[in-house]
C-alpha positions as CSV (number, residue, x, y, z in Angstrom):
1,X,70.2,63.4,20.0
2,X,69.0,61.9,23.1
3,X,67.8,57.8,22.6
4,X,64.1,58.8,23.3
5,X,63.7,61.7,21.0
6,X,65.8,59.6,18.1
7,X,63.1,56.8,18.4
8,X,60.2,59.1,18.3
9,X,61.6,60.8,15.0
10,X,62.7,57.2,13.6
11,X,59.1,56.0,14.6
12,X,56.6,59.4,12.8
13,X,59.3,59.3,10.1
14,X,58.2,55.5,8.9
15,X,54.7,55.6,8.9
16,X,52.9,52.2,7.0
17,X,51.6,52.9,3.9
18,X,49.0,50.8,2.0
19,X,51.5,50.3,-0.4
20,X,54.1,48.7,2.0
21,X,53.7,45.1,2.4
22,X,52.4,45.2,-1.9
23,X,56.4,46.3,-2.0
24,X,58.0,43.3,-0.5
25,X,57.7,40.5,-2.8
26,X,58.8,43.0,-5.9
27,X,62.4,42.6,-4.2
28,X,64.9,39.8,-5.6
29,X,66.8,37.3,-4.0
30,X,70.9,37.7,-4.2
31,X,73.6,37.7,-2.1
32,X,75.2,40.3,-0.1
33,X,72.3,42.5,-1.7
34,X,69.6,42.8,1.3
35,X,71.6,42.3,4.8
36,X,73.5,44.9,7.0
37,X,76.1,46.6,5.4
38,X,76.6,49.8,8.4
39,X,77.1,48.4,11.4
40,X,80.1,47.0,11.7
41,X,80.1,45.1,15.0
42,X,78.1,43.6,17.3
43,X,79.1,45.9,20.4
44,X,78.2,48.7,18.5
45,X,74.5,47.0,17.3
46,X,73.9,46.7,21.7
47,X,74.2,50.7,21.7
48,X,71.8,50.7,19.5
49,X,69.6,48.4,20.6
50,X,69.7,49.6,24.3
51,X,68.9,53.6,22.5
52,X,66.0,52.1,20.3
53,X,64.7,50.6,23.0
54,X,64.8,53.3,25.4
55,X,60.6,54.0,25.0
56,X,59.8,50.6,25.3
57,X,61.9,48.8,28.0
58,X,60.6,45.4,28.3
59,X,62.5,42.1,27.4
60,X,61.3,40.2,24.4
61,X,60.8,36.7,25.6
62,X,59.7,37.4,29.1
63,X,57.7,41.2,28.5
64,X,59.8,42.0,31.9
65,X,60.0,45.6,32.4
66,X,63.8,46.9,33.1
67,X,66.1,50.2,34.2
68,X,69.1,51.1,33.5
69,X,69.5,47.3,31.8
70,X,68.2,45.9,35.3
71,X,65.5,44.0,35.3
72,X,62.1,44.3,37.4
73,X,61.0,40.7,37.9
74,X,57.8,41.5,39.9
75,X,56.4,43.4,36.7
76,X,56.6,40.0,34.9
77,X,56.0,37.2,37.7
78,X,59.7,36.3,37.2
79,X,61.2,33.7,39.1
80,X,64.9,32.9,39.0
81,X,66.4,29.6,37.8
82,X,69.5,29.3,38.9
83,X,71.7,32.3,38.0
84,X,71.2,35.3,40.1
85,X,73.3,37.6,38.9
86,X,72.6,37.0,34.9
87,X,69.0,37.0,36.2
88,X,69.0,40.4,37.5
89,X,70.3,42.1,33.9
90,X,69.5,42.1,30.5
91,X,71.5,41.2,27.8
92,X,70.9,41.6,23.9
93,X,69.9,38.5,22.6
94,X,70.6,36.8,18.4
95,X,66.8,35.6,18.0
96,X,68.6,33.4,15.5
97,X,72.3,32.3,17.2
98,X,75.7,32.9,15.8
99,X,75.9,29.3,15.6
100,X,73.3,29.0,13.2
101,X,74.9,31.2,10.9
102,X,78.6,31.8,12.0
103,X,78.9,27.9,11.5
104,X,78.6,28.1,7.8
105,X,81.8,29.8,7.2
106,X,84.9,27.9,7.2
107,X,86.8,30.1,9.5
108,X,84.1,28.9,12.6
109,X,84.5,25.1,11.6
110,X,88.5,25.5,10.4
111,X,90.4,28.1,11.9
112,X,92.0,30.8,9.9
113,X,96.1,31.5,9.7
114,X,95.2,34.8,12.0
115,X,93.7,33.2,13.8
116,X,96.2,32.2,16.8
117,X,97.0,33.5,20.2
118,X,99.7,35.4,21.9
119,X,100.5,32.0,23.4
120,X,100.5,30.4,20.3
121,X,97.4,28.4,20.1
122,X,95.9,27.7,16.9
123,X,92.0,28.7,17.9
124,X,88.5,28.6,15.7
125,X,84.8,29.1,16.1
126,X,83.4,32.7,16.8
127,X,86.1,34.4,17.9
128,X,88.5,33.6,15.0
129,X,85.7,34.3,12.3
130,X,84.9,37.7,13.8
131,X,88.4,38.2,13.5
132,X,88.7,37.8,10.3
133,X,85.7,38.1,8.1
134,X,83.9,41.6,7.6
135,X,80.7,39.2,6.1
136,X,80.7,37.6,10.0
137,X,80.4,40.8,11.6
138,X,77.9,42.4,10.2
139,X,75.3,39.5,9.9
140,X,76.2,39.3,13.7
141,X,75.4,42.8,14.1
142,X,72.0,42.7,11.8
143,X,69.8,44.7,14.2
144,X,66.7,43.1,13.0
145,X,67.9,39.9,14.6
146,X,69.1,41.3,17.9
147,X,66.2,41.7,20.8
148,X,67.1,42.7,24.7
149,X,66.7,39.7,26.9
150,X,67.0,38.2,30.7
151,X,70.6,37.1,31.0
152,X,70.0,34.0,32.7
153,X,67.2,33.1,30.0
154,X,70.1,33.9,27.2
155,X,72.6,31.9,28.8
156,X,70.0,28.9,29.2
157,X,68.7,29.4,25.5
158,X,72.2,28.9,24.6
159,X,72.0,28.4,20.4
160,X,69.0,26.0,20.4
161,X,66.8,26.3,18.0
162,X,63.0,27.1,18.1
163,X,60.4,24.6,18.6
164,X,57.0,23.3,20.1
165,X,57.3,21.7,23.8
166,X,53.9,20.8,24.8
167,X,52.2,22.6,27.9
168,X,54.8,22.0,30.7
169,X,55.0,23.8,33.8
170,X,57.5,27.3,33.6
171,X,61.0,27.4,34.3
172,X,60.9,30.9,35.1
173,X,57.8,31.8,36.9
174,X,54.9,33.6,35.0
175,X,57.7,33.9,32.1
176,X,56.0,31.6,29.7
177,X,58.8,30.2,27.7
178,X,60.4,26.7,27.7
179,X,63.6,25.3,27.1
180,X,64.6,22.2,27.1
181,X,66.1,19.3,24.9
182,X,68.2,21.7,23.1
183,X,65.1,23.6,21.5
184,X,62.9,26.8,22.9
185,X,59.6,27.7,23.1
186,X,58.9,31.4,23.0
187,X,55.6,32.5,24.2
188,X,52.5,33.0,21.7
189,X,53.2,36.6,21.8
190,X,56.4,36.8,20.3
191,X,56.1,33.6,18.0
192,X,55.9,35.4,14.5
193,X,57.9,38.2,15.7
194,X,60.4,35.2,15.8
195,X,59.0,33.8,12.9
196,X,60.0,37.0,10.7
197,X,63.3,37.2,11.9
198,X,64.7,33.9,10.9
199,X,62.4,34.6,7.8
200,X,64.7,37.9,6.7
201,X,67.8,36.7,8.2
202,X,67.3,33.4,5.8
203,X,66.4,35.6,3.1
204,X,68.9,38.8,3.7
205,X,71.8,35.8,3.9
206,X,71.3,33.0,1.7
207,X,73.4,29.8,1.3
208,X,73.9,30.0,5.5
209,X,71.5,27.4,6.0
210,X,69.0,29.2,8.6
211,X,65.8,27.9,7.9
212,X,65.6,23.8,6.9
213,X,62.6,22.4,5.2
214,X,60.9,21.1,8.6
215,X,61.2,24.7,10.4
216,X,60.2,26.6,7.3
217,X,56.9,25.2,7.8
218,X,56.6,26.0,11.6
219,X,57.8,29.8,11.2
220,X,54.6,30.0,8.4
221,X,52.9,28.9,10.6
222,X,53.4,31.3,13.4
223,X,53.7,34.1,11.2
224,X,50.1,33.9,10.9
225,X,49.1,32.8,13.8
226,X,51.1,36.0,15.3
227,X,50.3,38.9,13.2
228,X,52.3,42.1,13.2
229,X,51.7,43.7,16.1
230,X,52.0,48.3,16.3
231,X,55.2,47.9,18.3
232,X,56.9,45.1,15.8
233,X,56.0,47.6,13.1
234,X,57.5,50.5,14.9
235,X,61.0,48.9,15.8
236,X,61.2,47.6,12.1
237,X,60.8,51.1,10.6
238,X,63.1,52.2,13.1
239,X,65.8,50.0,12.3
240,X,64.9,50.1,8.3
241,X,66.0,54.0,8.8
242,X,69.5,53.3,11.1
243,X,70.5,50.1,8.9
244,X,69.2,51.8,5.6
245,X,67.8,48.0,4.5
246,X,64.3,46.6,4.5
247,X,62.8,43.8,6.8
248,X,60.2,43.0,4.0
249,X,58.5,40.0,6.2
250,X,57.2,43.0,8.4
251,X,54.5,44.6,6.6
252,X,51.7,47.0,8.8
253,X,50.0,46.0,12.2
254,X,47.7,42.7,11.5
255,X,49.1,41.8,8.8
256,X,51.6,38.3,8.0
257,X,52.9,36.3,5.0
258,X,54.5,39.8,4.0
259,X,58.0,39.5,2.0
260,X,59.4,37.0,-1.0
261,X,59.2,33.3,-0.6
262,X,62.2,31.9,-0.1
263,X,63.5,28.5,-1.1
């Protein structure tokens, strides 16, 4: 089935209903209950992004318009940084990083007895936990969490964490995001989209340490100042039918403060 004609059918066949967002909270906490458990790797989850967003190319912190995973910069006011060539593509994007997760198991901070190269080097971090834990690769490949992005602003994101920077001139042109001492601010636009994802991936994966008391507060907090928007909606559905799990933090368009509290 051809990318476009999958999203339209994905799309009519998850239609809101009044009853969705009373659903959410009904849904307990527990672990390895609520998170991917079908796709098994991250390249695979970038097919799928790149398909689900065939109808709606645009990059999700910039709103730049792209083509065959080339990116228009004149459609968004774009203006490149520094890197050229990661400028000109996208790239799909962990709204929360690896890091932030990948760090809690003992394989990223430790190493693993696989874990070592042809030359005989003892190695750790990403590489040696996708190796060797199933758990890793599918919380890496958690489509909910993955969004298609300017390289150049994925490489200068980095794994920083999300903040509020004040009203300082943009790095990138009319691109209004900012990035600096190791934190990012996403534009108003995508702030609770951002919100909900750290939301579910804290609550889909618990004991990783996502969310911390102080950021908990801030992702409430532009949860409802950024309601659900049609397309959000859309792409969550979507998803919910090729992952076959529930974003419950997503209810219908206007609507925020869906899903369980989590602790």
């Amino acid at each position: 089935m051809k990318p476009l004609l999958l999203f339209v059918v994905m799309a009519a066949a998850y239609q809101c209903t009044p009853q969705e967002v009373q659903r959410a909270p009904q849904i307990s906490d527990g672990e390895g209950n609520h998170g991917n458990e079908v796709i098994e790797s991250f390249a695979q989850a970038k097919k799928k992004i790149y398909a689900l967003f065939a109808a709606r190319q645009r990059t999700f912190y910039c709103g730049c318009a792209y083509t065959d995973r080339v990116v228009d910069h004149g459609s968004c006011g774009y203006v490149v940084r520094n890197n050229v060539k990661r400028a000109r593509r996208t790239e799909v994007e962990h709204v929360v990083p690896a890091h932030a997760f990948g760090r809690s198991f003992p394989e990223w901070r430790q190493g693993h007895k696989d874990c070592v190269s042809k030359s005989g080097k003892k190695y750790r971090g990403r590489n040696c936990v996708r190796k060797v834990s199933p758990k890793f690769r599918r919380m890496e490949a958690d489509l909910y969490n993955l969004q298609p992005a300017i390289g150049e602003v994925n490489a200068d994101r980095s794994n920083y964490s999300m903040a509020l920077l004040g009203n300082a001139p943009g790095q990138y042109g009319a691109c209004d995001v900012q990035i600096a001492d190791r934190k990012i601010q996403p534009r108003r636009a995508i702030r609770g989209d951002i919100a909900r994802t750290y939301l579910y991936m804290h609550w889909a994966y618990p004991g990783r340490g996502i969310i911390g008391k102080k950021r908990r507060a801030l992702f409430e907090a532009w949860d409802k100042q950024d309601p659900v928007d049609t397309w959000e909606h859309t792409r969550v559905r979507t998803i919910e039918a090729l992952q076959k799990n529930v974003n419950p933090f997503v209810g219908k368009p206007g609507s925020s403060g869906a899903g369980p509290r989590t602790k």
